[in-house]
N, CA, C and O atoms as a GROMACS GRO file, in nm:
protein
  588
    1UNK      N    1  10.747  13.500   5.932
    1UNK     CA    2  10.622  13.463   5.999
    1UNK      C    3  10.626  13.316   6.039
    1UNK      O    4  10.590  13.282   6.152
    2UNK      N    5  10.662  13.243   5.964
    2UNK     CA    6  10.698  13.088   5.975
    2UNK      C    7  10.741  13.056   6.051
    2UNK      O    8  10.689  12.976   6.128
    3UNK      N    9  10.908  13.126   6.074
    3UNK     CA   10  10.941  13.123   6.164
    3UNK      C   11  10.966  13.152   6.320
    3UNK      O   12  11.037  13.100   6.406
    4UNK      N   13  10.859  13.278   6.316
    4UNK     CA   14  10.794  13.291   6.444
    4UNK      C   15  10.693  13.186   6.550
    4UNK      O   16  10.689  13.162   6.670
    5UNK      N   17  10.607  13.135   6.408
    5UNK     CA   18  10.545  13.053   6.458
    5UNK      C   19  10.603  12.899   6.458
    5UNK      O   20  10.516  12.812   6.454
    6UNK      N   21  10.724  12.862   6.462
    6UNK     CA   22  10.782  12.762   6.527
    6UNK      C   23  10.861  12.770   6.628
    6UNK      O   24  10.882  12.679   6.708
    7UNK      N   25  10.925  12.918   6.630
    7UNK     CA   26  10.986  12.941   6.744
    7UNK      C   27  10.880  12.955   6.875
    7UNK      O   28  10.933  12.899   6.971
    8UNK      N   29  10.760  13.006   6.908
    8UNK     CA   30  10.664  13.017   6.964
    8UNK      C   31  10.609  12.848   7.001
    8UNK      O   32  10.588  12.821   7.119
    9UNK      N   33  10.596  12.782   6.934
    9UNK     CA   34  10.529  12.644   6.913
    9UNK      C   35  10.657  12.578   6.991
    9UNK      O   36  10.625  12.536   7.102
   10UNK      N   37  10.789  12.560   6.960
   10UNK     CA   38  10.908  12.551   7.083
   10UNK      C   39  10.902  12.579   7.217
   10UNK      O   40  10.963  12.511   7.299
   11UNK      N   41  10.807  12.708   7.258
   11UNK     CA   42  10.850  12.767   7.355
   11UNK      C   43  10.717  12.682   7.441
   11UNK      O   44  10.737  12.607   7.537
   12UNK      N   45  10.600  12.710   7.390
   12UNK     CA   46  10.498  12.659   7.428
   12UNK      C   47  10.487  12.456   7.499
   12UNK      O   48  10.432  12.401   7.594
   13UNK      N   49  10.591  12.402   7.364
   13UNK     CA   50  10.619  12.249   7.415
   13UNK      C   51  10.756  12.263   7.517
   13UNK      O   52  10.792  12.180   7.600
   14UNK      N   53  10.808  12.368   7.491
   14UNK     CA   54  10.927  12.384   7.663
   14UNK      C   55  10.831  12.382   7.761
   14UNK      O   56  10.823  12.302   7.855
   15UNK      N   57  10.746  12.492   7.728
   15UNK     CA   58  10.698  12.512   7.866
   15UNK      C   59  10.595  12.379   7.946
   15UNK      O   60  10.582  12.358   8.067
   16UNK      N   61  10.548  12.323   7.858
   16UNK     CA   62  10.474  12.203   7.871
   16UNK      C   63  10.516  12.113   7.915
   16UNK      O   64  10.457  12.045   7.999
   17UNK      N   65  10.675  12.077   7.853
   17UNK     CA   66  10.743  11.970   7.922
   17UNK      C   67  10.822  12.001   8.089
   17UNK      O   68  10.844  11.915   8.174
   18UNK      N   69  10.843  12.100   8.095
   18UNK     CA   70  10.925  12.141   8.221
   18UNK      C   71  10.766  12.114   8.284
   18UNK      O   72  10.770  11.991   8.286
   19UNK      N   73  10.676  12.137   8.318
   19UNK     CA   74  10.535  12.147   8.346
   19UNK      C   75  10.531  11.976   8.426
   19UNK      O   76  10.546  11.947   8.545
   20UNK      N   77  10.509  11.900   8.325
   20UNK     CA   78  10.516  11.779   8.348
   20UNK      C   79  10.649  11.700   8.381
   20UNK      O   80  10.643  11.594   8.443
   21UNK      N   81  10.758  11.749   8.341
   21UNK     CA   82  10.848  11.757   8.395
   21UNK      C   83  10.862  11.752   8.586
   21UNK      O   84  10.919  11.663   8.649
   22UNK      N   85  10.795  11.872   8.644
   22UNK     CA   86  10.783  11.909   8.743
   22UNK      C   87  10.719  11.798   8.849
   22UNK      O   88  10.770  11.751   8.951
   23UNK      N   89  10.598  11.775   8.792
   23UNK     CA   90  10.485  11.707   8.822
   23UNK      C   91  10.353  11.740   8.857
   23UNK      O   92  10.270  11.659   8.898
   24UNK      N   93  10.335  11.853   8.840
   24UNK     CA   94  10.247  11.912   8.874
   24UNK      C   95  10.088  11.901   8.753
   24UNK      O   96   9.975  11.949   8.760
   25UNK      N   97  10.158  11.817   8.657
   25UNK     CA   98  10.036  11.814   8.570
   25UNK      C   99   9.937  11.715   8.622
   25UNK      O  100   9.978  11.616   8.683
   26UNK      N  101   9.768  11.742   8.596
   26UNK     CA  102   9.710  11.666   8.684
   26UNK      C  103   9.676  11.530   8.560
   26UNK      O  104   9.630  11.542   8.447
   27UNK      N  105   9.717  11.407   8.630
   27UNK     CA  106   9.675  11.290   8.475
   27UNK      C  107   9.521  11.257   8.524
   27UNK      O  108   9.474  11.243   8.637
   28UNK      N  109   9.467  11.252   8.409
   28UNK     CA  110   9.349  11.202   8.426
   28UNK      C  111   9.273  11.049   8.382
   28UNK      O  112   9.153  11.024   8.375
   29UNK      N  113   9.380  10.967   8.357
   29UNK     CA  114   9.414  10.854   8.294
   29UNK      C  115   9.425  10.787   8.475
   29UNK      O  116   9.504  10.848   8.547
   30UNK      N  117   9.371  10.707   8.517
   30UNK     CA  118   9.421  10.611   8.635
   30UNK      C  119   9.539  10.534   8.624
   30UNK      O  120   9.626  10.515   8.710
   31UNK      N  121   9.530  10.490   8.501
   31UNK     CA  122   9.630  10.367   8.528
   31UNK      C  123   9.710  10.463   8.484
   31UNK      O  124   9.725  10.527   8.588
   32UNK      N  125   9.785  10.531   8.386
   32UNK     CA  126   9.897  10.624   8.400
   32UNK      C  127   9.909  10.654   8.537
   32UNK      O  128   9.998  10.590   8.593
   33UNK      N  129   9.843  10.737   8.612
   33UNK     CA  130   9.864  10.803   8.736
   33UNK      C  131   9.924  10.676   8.817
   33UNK      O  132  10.017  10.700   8.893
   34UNK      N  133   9.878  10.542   8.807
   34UNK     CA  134   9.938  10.437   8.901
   34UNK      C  135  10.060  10.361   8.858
   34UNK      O  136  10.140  10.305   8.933
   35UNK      N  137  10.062  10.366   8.760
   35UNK     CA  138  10.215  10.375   8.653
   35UNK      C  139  10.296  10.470   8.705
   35UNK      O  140  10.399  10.428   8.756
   36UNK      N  141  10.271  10.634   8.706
   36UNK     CA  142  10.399  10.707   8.763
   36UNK      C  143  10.383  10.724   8.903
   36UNK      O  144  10.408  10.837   8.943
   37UNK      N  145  10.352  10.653   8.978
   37UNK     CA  146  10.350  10.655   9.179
   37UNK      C  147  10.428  10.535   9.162
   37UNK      O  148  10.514  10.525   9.250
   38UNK      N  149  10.429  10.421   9.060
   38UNK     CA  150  10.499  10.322   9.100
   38UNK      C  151  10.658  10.384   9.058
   38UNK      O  152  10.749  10.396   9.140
   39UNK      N  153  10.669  10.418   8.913
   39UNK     CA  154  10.798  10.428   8.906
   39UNK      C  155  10.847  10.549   8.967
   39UNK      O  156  10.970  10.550   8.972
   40UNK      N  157  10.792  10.650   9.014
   40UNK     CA  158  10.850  10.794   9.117
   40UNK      C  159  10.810  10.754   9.231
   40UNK      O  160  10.792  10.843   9.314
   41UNK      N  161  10.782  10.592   9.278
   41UNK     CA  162  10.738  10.604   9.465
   41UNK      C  163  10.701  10.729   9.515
   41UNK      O  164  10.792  10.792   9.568
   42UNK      N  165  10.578  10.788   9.511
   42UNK     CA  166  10.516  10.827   9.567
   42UNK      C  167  10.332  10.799   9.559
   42UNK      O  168  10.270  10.744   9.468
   43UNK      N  169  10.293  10.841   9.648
   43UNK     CA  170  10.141  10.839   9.612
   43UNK      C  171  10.071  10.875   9.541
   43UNK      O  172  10.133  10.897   9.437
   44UNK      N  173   9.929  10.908   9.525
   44UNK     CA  174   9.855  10.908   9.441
   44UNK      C  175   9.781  11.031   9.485
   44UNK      O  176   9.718  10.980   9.578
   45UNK      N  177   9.739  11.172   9.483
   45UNK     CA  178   9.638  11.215   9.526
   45UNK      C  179   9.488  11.213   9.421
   45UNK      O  180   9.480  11.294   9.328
   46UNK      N  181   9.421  11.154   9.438
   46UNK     CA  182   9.275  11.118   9.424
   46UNK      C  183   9.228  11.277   9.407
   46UNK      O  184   9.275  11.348   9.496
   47UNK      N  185   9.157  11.335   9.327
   47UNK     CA  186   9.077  11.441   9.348
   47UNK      C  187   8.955  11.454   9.246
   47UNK      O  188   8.960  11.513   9.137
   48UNK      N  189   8.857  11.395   9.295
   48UNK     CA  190   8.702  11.386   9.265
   48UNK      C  191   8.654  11.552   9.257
   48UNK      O  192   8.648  11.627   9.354
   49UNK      N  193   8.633  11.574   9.170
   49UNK     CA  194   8.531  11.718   9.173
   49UNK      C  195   8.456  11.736   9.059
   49UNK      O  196   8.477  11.673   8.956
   50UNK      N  197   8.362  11.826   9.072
   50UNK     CA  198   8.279  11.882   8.996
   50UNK      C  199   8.299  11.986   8.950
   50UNK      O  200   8.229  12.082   8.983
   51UNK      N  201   8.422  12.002   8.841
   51UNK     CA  202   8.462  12.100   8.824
   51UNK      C  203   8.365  12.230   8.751
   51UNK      O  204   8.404  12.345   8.771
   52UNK      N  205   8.298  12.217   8.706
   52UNK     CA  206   8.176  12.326   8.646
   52UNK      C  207   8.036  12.331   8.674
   52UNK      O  208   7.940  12.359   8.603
   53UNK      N  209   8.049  12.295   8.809
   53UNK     CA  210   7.887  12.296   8.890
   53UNK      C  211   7.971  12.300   9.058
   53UNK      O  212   7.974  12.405   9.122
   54UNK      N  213   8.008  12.223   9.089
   54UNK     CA  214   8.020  12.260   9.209
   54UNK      C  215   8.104  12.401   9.302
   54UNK      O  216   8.222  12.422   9.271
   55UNK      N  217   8.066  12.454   9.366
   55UNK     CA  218   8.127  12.619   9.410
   55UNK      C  219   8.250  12.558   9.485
   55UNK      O  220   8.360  12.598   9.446
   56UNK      N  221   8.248  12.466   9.591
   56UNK     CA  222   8.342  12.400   9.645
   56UNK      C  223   8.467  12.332   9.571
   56UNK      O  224   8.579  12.325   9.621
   57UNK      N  225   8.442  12.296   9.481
   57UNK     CA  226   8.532  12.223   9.381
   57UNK      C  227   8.659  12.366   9.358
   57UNK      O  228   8.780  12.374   9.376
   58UNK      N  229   8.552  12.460   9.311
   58UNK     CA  230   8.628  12.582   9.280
   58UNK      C  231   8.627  12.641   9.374
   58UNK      O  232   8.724  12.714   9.355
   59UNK      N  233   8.592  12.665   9.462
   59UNK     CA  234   8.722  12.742   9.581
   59UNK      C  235   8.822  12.641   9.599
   59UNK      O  236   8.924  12.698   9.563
   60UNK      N  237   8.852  12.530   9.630
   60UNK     CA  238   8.925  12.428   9.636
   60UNK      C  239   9.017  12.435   9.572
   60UNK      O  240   9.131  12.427   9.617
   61UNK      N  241   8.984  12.453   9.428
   61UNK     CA  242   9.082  12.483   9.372
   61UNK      C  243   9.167  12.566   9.361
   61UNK      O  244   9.290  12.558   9.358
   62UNK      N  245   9.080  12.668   9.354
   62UNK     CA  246   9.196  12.862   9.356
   62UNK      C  247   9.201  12.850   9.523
   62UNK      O  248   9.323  12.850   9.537
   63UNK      N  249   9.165  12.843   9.614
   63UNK     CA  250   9.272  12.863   9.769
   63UNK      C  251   9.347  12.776   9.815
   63UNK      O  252   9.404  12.789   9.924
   64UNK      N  253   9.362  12.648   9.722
   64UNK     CA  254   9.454  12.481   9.744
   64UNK      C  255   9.554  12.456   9.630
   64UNK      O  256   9.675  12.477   9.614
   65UNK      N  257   9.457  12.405   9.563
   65UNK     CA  258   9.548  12.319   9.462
   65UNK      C  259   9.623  12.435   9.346
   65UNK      O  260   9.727  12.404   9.288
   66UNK      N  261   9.559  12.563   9.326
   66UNK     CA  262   9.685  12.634   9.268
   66UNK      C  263   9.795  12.740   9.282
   66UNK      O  264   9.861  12.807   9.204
   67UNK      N  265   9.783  12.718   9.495
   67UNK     CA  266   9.890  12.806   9.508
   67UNK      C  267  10.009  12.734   9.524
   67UNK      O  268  10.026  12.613   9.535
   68UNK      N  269  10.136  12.884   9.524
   68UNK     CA  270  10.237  12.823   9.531
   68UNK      C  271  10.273  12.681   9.612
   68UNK      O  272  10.303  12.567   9.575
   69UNK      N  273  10.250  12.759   9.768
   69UNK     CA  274  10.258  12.635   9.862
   69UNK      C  275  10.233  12.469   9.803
   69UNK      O  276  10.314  12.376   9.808
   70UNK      N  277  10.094  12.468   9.749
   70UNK     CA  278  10.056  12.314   9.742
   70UNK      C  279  10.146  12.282   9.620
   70UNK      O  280  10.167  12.161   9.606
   71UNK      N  281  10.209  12.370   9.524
   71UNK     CA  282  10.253  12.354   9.407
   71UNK      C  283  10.369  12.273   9.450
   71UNK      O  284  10.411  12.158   9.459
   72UNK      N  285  10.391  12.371   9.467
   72UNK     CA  286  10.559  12.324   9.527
   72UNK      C  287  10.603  12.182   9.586
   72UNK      O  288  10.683  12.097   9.547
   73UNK      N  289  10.496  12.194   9.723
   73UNK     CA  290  10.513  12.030   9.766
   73UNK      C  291  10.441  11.893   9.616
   73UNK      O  292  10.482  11.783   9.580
   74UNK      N  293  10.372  11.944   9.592
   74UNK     CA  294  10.314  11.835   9.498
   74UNK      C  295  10.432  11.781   9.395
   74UNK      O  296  10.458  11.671   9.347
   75UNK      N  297  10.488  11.909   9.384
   75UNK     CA  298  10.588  11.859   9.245
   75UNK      C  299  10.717  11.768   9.315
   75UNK      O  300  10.800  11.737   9.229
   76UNK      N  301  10.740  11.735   9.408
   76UNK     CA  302  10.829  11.611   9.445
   76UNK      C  303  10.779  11.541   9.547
   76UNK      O  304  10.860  11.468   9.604
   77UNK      N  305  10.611  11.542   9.608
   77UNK     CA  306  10.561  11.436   9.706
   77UNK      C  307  10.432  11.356   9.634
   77UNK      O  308  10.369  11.270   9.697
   78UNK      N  309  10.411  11.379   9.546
   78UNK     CA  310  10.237  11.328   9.478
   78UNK      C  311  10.279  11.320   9.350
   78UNK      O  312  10.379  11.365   9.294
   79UNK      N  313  10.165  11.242   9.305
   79UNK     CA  314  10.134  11.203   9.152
   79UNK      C  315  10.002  11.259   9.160
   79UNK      O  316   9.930  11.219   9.252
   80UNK      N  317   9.958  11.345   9.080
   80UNK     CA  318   9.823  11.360   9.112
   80UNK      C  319   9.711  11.366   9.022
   80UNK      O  320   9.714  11.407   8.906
   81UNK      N  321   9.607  11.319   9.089
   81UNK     CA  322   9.488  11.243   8.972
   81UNK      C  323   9.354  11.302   8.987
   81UNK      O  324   9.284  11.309   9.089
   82UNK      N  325   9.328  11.347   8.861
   82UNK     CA  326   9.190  11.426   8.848
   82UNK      C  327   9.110  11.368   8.778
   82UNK      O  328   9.119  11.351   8.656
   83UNK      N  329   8.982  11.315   8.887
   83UNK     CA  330   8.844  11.208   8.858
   83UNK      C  331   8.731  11.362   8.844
   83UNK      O  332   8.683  11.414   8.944
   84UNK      N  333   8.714  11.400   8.744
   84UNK     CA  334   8.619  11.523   8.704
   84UNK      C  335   8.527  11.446   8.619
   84UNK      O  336   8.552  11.381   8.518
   85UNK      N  337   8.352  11.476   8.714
   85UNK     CA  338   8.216  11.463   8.666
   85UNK      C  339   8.208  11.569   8.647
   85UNK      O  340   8.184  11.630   8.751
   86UNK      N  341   8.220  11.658   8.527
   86UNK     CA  342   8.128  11.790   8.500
   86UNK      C  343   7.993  11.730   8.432
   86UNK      O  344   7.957  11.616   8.402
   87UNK      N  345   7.938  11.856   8.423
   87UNK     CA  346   7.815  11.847   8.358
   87UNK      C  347   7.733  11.885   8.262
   87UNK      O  348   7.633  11.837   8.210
   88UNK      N  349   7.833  12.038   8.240
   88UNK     CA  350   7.833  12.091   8.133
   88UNK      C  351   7.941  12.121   8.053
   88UNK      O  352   7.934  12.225   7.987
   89UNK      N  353   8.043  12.051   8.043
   89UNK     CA  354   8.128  12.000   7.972
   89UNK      C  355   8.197  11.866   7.949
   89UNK      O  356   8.302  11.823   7.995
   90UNK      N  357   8.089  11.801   7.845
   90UNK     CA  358   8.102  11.647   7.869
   90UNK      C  359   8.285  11.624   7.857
   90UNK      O  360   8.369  11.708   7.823
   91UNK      N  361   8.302  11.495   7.895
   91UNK     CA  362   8.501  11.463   7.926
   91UNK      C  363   8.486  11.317   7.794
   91UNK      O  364   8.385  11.258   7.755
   92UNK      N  365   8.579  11.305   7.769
   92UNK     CA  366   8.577  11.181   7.637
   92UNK      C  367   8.495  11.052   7.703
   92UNK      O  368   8.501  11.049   7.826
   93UNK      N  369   8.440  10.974   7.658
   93UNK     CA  370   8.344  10.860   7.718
   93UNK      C  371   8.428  10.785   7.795
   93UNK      O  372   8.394  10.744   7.906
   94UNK      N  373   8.582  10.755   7.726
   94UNK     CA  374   8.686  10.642   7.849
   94UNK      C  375   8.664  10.663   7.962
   94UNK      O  376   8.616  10.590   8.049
   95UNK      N  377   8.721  10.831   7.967
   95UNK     CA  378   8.768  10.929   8.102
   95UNK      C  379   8.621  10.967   8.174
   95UNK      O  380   8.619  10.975   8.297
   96UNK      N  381   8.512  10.989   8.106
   96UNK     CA  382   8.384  10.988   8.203
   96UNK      C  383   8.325  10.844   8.247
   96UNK      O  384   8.237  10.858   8.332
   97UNK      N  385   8.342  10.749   8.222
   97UNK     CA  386   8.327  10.546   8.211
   97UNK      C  387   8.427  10.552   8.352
   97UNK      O  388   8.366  10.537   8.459
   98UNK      N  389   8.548  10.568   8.358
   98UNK     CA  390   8.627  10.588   8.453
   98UNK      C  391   8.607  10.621   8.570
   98UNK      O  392   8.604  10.562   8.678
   99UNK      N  393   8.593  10.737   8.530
   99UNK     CA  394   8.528  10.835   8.664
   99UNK      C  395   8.420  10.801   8.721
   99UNK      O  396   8.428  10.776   8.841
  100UNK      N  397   8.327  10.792   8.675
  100UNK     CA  398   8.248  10.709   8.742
  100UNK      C  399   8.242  10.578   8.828
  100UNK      O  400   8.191  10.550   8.936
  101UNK      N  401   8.308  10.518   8.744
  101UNK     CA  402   8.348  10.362   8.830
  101UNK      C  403   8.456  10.386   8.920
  101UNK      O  404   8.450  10.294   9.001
  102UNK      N  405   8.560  10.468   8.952
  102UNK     CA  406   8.625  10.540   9.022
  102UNK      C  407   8.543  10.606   9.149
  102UNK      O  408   8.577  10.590   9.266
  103UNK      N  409   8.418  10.689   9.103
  103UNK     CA  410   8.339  10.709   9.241
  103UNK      C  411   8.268  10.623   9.297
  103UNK      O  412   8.234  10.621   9.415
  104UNK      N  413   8.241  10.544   9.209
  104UNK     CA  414   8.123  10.398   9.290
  104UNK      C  415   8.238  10.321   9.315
  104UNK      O  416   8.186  10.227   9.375
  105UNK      N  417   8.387  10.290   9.310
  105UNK     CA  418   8.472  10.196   9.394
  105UNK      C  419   8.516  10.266   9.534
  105UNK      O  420   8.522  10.202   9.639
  106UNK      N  421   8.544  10.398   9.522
  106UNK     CA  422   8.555  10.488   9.630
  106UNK      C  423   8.440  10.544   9.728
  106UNK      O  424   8.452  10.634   9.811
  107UNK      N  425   8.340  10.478   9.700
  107UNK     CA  426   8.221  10.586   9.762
  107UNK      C  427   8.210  10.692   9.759
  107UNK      O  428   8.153  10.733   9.860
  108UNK      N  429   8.254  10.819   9.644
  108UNK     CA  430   8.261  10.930   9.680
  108UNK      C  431   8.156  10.970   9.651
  108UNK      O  432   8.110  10.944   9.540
  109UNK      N  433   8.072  11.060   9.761
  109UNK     CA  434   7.972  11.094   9.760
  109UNK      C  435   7.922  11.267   9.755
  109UNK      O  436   7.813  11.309   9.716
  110UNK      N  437   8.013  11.329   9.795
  110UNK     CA  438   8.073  11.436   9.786
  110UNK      C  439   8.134  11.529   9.747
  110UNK      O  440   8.242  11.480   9.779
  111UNK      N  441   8.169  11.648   9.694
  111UNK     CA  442   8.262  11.737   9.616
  111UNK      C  443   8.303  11.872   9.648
  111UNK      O  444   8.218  11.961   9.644
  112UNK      N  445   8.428  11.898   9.681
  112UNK     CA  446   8.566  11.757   9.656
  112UNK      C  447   8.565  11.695   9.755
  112UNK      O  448   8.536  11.721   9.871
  113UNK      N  449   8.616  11.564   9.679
  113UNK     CA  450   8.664  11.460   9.781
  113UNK      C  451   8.825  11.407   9.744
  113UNK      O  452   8.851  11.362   9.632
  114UNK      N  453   8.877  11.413   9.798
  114UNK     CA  454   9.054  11.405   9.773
  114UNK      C  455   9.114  11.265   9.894
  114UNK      O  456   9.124  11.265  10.016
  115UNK      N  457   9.149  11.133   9.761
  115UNK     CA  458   9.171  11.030   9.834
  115UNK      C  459   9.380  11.064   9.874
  115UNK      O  460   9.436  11.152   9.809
  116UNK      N  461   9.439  11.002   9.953
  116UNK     CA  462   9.562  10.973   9.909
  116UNK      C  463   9.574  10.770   9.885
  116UNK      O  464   9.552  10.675   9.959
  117UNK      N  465   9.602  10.780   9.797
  117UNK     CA  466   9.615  10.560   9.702
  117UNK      C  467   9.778  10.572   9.692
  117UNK      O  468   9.860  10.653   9.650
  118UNK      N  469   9.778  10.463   9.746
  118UNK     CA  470   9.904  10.382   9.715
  118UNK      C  471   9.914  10.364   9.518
  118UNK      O  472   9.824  10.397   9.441
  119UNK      N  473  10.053  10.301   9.477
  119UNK     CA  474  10.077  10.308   9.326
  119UNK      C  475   9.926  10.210   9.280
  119UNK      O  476   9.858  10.238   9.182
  120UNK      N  477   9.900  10.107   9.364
  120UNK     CA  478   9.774  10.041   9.360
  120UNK      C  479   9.688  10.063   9.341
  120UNK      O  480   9.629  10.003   9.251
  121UNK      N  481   9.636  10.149   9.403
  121UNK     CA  482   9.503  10.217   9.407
  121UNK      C  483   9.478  10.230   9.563
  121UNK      O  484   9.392  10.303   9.614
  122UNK      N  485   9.568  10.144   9.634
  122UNK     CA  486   9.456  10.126   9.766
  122UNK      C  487   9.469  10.221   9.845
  122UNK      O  488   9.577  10.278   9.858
  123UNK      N  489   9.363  10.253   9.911
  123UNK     CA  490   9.339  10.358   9.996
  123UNK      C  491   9.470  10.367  10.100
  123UNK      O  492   9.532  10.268  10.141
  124UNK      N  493   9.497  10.506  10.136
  124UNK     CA  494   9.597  10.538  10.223
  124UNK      C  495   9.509  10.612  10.312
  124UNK      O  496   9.463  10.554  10.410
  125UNK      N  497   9.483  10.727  10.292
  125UNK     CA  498   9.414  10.816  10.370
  125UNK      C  499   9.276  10.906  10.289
  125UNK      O  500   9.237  10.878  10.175
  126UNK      N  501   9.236  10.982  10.349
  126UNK     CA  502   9.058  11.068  10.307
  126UNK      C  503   9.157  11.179  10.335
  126UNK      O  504   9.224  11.183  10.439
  127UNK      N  505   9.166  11.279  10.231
  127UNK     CA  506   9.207  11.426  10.308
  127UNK      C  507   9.062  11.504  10.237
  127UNK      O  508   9.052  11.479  10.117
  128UNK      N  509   8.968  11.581  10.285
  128UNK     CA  510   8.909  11.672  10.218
  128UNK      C  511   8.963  11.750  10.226
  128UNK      O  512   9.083  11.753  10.255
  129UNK      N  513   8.846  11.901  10.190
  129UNK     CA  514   8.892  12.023  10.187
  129UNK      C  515   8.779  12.086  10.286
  129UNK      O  516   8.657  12.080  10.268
  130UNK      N  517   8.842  12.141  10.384
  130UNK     CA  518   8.795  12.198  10.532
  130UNK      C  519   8.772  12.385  10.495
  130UNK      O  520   8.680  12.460  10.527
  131UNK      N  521   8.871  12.405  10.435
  131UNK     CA  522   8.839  12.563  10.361
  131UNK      C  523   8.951  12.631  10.464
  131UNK      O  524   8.938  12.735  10.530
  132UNK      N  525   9.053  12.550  10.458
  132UNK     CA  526   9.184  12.619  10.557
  132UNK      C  527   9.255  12.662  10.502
  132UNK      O  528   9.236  12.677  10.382
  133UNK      N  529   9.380  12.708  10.563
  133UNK     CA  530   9.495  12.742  10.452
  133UNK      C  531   9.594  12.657  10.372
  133UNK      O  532   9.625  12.549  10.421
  134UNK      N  533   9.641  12.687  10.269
  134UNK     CA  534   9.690  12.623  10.189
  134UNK      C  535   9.785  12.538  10.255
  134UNK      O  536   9.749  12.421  10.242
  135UNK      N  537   9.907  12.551  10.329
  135UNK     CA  538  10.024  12.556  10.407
  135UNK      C  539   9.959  12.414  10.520
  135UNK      O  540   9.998  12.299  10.536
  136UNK      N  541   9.852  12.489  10.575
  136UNK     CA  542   9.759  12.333  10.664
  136UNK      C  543   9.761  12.259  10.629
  136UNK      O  544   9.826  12.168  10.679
  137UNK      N  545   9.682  12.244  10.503
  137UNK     CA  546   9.666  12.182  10.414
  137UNK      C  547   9.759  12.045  10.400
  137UNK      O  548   9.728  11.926  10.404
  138UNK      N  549   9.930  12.135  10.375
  138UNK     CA  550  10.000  12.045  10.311
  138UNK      C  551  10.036  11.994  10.404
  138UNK      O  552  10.056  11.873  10.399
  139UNK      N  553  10.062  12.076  10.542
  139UNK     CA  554  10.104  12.003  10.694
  139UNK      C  555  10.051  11.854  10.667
  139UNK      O  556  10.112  11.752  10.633
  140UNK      N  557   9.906  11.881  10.695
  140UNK     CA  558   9.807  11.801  10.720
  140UNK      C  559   9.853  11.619  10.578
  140UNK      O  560   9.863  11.497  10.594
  141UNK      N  561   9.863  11.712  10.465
  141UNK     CA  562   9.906  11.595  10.363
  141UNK      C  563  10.005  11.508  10.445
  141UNK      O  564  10.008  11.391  10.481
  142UNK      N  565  10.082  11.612  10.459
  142UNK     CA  566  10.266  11.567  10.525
  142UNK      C  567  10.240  11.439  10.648
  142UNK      O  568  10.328  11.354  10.664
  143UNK      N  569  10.142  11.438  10.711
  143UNK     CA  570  10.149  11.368  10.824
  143UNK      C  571  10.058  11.277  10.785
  143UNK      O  572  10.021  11.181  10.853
  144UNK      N  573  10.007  11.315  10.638
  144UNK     CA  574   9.912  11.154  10.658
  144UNK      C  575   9.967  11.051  10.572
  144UNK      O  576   9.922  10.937  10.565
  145UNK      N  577  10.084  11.104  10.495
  145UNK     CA  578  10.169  11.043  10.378
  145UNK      C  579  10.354  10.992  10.456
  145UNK      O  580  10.450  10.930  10.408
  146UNK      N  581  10.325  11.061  10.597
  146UNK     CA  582  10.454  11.047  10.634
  146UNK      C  583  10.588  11.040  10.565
  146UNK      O  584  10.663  10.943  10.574
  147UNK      N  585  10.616  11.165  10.486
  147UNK     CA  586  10.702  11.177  10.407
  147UNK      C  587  10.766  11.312  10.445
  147UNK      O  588  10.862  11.356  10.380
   0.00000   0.00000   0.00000
């Protein structure tokens, strides 16, 4: 039994690390997220949502950010950063202190709102979510990140 449950507990931190490994894990830490755009040169994608109140947030999410398509490109063009105000699931005080001052430096007024930032922070481009296809989507990333 013991040893099931370490072999399992192995498989679970494999799978975690290939995960982040990839890049596809979303950091919710800023300055980490601007820490790995500097040392992997790439950008930053910004993604402000309301993850447990807003309907948009969640379509956004299941027809964007978790299909293959966006997967795929994200894991060798983005670092990507999740600024989540829920409301009924408070976030640790740092990471909600953050987020907040994160939407009042950005103006985000809206949800979602998806910045692309340099390792800096500084603004590159505004991509929202239009309710297109995934594949557009990344076109659309592709030409505003010129990569």
């Amino acid at each position: 039994m013991k040893n099931n449950i370490v072999a399992l507990y192995l498989i679970l931190l494999a799978a975690i690390s290939t995960t982040a490994i990839a890049g596809n894990t979303w950091i919710t830490d800023f300055e980490e997220a601007k820490k790995s755009a500097a040392d992997r040169h790439l950008p930053i994608l910004a993604y402000f949502s309301g993850s447990d109140w807003s309907n948009d947030c969640m379509r956004f999410d299941m027809m964007v950010l978790q299909t293959k398509v966006f997967q795929e490109y994200a894991r060798s063009n983005l670092v990507l950063f999740q600024a989540d105000l829920p409301r009924k699931n408070p976030l640790p005080e740092k990471i909600n202190k953050q987020n907040i001052e994160l939407r009042q430096k950005y103006g985000i007024s809206k949800y979602p709102s998806v910045l692309l930032l340099d390792y800096e922070g500084k603004l590159i481009a505004t991509k929202n979510y239009e309710k297109s296809d995934p594949a557009i989507y990344v076109n659309e990333l592709r030409s505003l990140i010129k990569r």
